[in-house]
Backbone as JSON, one array per atom type, in Angstrom:
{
  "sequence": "XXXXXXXXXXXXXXXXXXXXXXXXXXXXXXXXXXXXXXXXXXXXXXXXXXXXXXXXXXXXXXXXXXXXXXXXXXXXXXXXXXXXXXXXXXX",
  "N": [[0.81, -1.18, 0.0], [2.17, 1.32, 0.64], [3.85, 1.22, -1.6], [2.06, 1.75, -3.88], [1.18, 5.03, -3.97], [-0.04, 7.92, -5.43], [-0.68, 10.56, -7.15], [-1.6, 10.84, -9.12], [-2.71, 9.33, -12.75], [-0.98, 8.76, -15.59], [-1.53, 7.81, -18.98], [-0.62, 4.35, -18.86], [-0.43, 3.92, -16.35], [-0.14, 4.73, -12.69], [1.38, 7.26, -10.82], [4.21, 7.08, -9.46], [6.47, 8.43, -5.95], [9.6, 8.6, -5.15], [11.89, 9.04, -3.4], [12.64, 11.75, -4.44], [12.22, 10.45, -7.37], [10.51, 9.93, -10.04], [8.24, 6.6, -10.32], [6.8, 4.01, -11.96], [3.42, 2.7, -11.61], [1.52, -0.06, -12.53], [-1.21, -2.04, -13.49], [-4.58, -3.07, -13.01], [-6.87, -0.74, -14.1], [-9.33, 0.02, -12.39], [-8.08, -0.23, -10.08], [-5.73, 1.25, -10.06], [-6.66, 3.68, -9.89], [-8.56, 3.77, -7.87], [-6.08, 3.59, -5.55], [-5.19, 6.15, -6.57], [-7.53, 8.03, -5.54], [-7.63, 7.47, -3.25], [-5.7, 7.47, -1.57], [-4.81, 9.9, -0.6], [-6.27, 10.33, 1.46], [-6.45, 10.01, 4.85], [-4.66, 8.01, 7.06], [-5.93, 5.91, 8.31], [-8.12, 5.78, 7.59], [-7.95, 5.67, 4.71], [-6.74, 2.68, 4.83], [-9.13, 1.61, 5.88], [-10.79, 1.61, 4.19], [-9.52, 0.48, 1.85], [-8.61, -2.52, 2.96], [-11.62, -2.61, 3.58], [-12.65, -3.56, 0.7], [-14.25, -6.41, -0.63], [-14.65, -7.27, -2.98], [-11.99, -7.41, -3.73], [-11.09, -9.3, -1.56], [-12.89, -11.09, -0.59], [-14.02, -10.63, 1.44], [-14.7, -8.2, 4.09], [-12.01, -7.42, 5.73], [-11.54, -5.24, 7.82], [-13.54, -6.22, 9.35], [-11.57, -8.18, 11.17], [-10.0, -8.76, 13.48], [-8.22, -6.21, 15.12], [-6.68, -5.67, 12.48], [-6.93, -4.11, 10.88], [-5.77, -1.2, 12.79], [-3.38, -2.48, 13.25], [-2.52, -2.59, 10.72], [-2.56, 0.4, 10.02], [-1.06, 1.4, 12.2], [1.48, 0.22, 11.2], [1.9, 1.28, 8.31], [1.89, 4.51, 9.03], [4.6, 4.23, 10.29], [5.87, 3.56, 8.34], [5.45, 5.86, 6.2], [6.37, 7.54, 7.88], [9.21, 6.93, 8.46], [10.24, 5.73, 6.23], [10.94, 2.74, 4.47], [12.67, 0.88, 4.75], [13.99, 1.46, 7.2], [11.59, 1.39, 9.04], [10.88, -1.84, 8.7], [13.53, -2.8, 8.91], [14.85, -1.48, 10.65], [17.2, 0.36, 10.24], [18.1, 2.79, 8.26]],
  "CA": [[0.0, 0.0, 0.0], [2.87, 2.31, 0.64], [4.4, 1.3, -2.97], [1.01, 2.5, -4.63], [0.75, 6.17, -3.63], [0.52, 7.99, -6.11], [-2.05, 11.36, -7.36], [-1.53, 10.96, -10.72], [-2.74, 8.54, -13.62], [-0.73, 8.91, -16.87], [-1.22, 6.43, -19.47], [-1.99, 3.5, -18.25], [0.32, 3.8, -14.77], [-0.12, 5.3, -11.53], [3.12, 7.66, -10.52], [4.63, 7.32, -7.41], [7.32, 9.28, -6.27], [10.17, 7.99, -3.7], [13.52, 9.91, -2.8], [12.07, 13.03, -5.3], [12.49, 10.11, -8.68], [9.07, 9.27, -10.33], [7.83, 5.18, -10.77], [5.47, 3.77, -12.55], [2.91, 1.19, -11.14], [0.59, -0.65, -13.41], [-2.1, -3.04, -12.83], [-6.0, -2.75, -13.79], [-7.32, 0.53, -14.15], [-10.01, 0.12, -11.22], [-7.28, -0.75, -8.91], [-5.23, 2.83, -10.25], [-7.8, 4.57, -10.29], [-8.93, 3.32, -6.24], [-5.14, 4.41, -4.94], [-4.91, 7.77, -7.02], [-8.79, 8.55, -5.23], [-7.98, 6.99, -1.64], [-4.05, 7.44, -0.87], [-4.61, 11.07, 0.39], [-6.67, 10.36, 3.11], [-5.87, 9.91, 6.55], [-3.97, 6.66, 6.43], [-7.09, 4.78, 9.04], [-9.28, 5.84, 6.58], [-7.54, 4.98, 3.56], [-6.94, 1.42, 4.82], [-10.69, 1.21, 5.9], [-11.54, 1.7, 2.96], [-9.17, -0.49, 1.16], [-9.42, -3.41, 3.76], [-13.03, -3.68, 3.4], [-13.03, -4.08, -0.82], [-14.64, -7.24, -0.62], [-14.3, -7.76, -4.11], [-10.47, -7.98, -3.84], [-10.37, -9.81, -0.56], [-13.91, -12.27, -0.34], [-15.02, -10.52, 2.69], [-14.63, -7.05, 4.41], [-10.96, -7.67, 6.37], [-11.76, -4.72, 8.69], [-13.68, -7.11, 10.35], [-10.69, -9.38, 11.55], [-9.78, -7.79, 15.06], [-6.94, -5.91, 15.15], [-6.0, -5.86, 11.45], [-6.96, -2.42, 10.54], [-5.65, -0.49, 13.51], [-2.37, -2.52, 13.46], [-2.03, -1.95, 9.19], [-2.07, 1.7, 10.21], [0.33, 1.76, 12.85], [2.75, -0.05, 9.95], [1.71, 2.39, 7.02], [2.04, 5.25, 9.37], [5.92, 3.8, 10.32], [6.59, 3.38, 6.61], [5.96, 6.6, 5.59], [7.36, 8.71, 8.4], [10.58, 6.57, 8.88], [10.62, 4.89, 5.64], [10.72, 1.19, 4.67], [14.0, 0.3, 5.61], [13.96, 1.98, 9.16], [10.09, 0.11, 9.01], [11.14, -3.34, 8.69], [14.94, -3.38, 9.43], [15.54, -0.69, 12.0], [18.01, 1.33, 9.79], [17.86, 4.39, 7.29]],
  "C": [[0.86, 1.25, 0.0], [3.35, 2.46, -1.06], [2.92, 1.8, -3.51], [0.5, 3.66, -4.4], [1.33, 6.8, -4.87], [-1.31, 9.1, -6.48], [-2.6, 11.59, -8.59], [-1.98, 9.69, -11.75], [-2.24, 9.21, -15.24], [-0.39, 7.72, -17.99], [-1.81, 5.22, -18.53], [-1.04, 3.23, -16.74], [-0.06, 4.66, -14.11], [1.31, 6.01, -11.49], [3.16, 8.18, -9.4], [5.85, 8.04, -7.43], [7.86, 8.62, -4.74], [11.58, 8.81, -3.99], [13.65, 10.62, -4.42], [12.24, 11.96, -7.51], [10.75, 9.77, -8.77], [8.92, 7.55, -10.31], [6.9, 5.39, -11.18], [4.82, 2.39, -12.08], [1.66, 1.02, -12.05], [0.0, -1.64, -12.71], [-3.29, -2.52, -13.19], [-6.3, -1.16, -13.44], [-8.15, 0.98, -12.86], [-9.18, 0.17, -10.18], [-6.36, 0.87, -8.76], [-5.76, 3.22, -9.94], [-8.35, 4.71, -8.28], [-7.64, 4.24, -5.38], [-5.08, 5.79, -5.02], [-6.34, 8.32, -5.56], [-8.51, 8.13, -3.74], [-6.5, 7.72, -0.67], [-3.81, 8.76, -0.59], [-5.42, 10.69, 1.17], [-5.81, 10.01, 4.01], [-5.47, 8.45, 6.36], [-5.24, 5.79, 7.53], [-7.95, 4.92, 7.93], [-9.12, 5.13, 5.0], [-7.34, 3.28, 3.83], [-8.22, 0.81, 4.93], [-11.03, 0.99, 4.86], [-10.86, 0.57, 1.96], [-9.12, -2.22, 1.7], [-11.14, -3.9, 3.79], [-13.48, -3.75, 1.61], [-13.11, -5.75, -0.54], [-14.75, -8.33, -1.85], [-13.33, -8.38, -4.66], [-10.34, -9.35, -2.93], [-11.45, -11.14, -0.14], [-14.86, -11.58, 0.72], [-14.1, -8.85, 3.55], [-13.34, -7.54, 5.96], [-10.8, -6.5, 7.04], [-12.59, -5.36, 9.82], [-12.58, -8.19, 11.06], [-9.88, -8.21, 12.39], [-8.18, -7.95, 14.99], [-6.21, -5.43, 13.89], [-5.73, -4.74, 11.11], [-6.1, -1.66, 11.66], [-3.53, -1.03, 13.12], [-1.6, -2.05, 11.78], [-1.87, -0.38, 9.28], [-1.32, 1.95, 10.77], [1.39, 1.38, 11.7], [2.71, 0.64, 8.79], [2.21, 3.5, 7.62], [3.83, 5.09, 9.95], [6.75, 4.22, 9.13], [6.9, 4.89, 6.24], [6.6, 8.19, 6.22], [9.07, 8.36, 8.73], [11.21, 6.29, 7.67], [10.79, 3.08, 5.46], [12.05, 0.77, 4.67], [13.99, 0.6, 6.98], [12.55, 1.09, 9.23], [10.62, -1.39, 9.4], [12.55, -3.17, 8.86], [15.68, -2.48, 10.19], [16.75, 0.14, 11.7], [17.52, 2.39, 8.57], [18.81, 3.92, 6.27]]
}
């Protein structure tokens, strides 16, 4: 979820932007189209919202205690420390 931020659709990619270079992430249009429209909110909200697509997942995975609250504490890690300091405790 952190790799798909991104406010832009050009073509048929999403563009993310990490240490000021652009990427490009591809994948179905609905799915672009969902990040570009969700990945400014408030990061509880934005997972709410992507956690309960039911379409992706079979069943609304905000119901499964704990999941949501703790996917925000780790999104909210990611993108104030970064994903190296995130998962391996360095920069």
């Amino acid at each position: 979820m952190a790799f798909y931020t991104g406010a832009e659709i050009r073509g048929k990619a999403l563009i993310g932007h990490r240490d000021g270079q652009e990427y490009q992430i591809t994948d179905d249009r609905n799915v672009l189209e969902f990040f570009r429209d969700n990945c400014i909110k408030n990061i509880h909200d934005f997972l709410t919202a992507f956690l309960g697509r039911e379409e992706l997942f079979g069943r609304d995975l905000n119901k499964v205690a704990g999941l949501t609250d703790a996917a925000t504490a780790y999104l909210n890690d990611i993108r104030a420390n970064g994903m190296r300091m995130a998962i391996y405790g360095i920069s």
